[in-house]
Steps between C-alpha positions, in 0.01 A plus 500: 500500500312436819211705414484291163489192686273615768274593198497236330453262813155742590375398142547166541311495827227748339471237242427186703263626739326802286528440134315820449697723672770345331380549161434913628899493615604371173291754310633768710852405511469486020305855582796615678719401194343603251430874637862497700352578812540301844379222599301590848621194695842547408564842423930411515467291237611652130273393133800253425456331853099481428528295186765297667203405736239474239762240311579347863111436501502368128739261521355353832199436333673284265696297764178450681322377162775288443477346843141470468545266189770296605257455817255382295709283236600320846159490601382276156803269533432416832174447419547324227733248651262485770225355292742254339593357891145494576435282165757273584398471893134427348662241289673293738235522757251369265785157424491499849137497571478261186699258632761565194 
């Protein structure tokens, strides 16, 4: 289970700071699944414990998309709200200007 782990920790480093090498690993690791032999960076691990990974990898992909658009739902209604303060802070400035 370590090795799994360690694995799937290495991709997700691979992934932030080289995309392409990344993309390679992920290749390599399906490769190694789909012609049953091992995968060179983790040699321990089985086919079964590859396409845990590859699912691992899947499925943080969503969560990260998800967070992504809850980010950015967030984003609008703060800016929306944010235009309707500075509307009514342009308002009352301008009564008090006007004398009003």
């Amino acid at each position: 289970m370590h090795k799994l782990q360690a694995t799937n920790l290495f991709l997700m480093a691979l992934r932030q700071y080289e995309p392409e090498a990344y993309l390679e690993e992920v290749s390599e690791i399906f490769n190694c699944i789909m012609e049953n032999n091992a995968y060179d960076n983790a040699p321990d691990l089985n086919q079964r414990e590859l396409i845990i990974i590859l699912e691992s990898i899947e499925s943080n992909s969503q969560s990260e998309e998800n967070k992504l658009k809850k980010l950015s739902r967030l984003a609008s209604k703060k800016i929306s709200i944010a235009e309707d303060v500075e509307s009514a802070l342009r308002s009352r400035i301008r009564r008090i200007l006007l004398g009003s």
